[in-house]
N, C-alpha and C positions, 0 to 999 in steps of 0.2 A: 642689138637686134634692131632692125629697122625695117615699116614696111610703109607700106606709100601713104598710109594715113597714120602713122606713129613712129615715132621716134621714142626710143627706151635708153636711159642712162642709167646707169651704176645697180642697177640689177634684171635679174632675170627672174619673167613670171612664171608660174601665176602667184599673185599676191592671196592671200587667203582675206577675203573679205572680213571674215570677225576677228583677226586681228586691228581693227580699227573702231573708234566709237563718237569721232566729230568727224563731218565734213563740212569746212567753210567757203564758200564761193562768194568770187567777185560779182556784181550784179551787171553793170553794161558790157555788149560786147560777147559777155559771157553765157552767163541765164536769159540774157536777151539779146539781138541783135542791134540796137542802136545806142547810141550814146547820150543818154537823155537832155544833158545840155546843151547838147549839138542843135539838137532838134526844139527845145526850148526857144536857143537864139534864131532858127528860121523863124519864129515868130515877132522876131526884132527886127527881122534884116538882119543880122548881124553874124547869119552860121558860118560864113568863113571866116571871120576873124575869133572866133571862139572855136571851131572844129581847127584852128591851125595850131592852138597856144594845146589844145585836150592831145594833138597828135602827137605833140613835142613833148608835153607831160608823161604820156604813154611811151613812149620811145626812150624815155629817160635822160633826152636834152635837154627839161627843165627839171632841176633835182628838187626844188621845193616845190610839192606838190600845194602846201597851205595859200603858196602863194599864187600859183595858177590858178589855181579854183576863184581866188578873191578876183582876180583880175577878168575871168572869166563872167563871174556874177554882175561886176559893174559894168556889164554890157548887158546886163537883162534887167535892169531896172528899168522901172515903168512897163514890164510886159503885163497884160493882164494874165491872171489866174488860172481864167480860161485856157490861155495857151497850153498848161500841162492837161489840163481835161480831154485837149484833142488830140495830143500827142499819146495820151493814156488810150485813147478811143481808137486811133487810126492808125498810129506808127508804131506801137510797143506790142514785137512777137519774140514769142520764147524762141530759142537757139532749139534747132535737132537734137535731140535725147534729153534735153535741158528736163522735162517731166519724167521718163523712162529711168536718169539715173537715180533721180532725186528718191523717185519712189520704190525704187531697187535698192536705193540703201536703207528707207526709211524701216521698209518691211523686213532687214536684215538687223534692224534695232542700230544703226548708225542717227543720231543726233546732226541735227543742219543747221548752220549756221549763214545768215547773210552777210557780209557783213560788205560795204561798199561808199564811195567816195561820191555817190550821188544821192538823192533827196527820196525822205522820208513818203512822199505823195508817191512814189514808184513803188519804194522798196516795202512800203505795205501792202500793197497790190499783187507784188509777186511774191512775196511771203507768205502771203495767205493762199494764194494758188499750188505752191509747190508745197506749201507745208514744214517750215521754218518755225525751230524750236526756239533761234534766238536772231536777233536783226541789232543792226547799227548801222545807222545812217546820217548825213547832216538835214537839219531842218529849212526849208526856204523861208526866209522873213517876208513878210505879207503884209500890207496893209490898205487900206480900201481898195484890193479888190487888184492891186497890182504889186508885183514883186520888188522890195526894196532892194537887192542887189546886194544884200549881206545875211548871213545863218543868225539862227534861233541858237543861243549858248542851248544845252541839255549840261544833264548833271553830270556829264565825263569831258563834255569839251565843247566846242562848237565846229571842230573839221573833223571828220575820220579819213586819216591821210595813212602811207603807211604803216606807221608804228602802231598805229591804235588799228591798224585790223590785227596786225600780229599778237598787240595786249589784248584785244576781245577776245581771240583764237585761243589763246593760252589761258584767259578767265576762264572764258566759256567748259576747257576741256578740265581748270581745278575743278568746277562746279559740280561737274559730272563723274569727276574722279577717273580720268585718263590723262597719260601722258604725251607728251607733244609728239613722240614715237606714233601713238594711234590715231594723228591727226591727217588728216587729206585736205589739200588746200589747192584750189583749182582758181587760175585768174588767168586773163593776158596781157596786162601793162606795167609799166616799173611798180608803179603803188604798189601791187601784190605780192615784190619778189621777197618782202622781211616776215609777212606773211607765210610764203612759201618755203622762204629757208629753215624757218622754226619749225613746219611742219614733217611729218615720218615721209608721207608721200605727196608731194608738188607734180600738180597738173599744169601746164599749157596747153588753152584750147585758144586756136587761130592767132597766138600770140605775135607782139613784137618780135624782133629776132636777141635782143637782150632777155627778153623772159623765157623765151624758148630752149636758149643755149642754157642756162641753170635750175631746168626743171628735170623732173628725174622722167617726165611723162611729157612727151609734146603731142598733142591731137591737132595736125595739120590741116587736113580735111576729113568730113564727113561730119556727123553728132558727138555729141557728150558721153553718149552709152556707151563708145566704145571702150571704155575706161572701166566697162563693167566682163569685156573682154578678156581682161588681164587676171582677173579675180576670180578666186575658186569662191562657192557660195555655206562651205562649211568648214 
């Protein structure tokens, strides 16, 4: 079934919404429209040559995402701190339905997960706005006041690259006692596709054309709600 803002693979809806009990989303791009370290490096000078190596990571012409990101980072040392302050203030808007589905699933007793490849100073921000029951993120290292250009170790790693959104996703649903069947996992870059594979039902929203073609759900244009389209609510 195909219609001008969806694309449907390997089944036919409607999905019954309380067959599921996590949903995990990618946070750039996704729950938000920019890509925070894109927009980080304009305060370097430096957003083209980091928006090029994030496009190529996203596209899945660079397969080591740990590696991208580090390479990425050492063009933002020495930014000051401030620069995510502004970028939190001026440039960071939620995606269309990005609040609509979150809270549509929340009130249906679905569990939310963030879980994402970008930095803790966001991903707190929108987790506490949409209402995220669990969060993974990497940490930015800091120090007087400017970014050192390398993560904070935490106590599971210091990257969340593919495999550790797909281990969070899979933690997260032992936790709560569901299985990967009752899991929805919505991204749009290579990072999300191990993510996506392990989950029941895989969203693409605005995705690459590699995450697009292996998700069971592609939301080409319009919001995120429409995903609440496909789903009966009992």
């Amino acid at each position: 079934m195909t219609t001008t803002n969806l694309v449907l693979q390997g089944f036919t809806p409607p999905l019954a919404l309380a067959d599921f009990k996590l949903a995990a989303f990618d946070m750039d791009s996704t729950l938000i429209s920019i890509e925070c370290i894109d927009e980080i490096a304009d305060a370097a000078g430096a957003k083209a040559a980091v928006a090029a190596i994030t496009e190529a990571a996203m596209r899945g012409e660079i397969t080591d995402f740990k590696d991208s990101l580090r390479r990425r980072l050492a063009l933002l040392k020495g930014v000051p701190v401030t620069a995510l302050d502004a970028v939190l203030k001026d440039r960071l808007q939620f995606n269309p339905g990005a609040r609509e589905l979150c809270a549509a699933l929340k009130a249906a007793g679905v569990k939310l997960l963030l879980v994402s490849g970008g930095f803790t100073f966001f991903t707190s921000y929108v987790a506490a706005e949409l209402g995220m029951d669990f969060v993974r993120s990497n940490e930015l290292g800091i120090k007087d006041g400017l970014l050192t250009g390398d993560l904070v170790m935490q106590d599971w790693g210091d990257i969340c690259d593919g495999e550790e959104k797909r281990r969070m996703m899979l933690q997260c649903a032992a936790e709560i006692g569901c299985s990967p069947e009752q899991c929805i996992a919505v991204g749009d870059g290579a990072n999300d596709l191990l993510m996506m594979g392990a989950a029941g039902l895989s969203v693409a929203f605005h995705a690459k054309p590699r995450v697009r073609e292996q998700a069971m759900v592609a939301i080409n244009a319009g919001g995120l709600e429409q995903l609440l389209s496909l789903m009966t609510r009992n």
